[in-house]
C-alpha angles and dihedrals in degrees: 000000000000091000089048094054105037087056094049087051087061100056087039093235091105087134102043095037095028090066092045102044088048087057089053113042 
């Protein structure tokens, strides 16, 4: 979950991606 967050960090839409990334993997 690191990786995920780290590269929705990145594109600052950790909130919006992050839920939705966590739901799928």
């Amino acid at each position: 979950m690191t990786d995920t967050i780290r590269k929705q960090s990145s594109k600052g839409e950790l909130s919006s991606n992050n839920a939705e990334e966590q739901e799928t993997g």
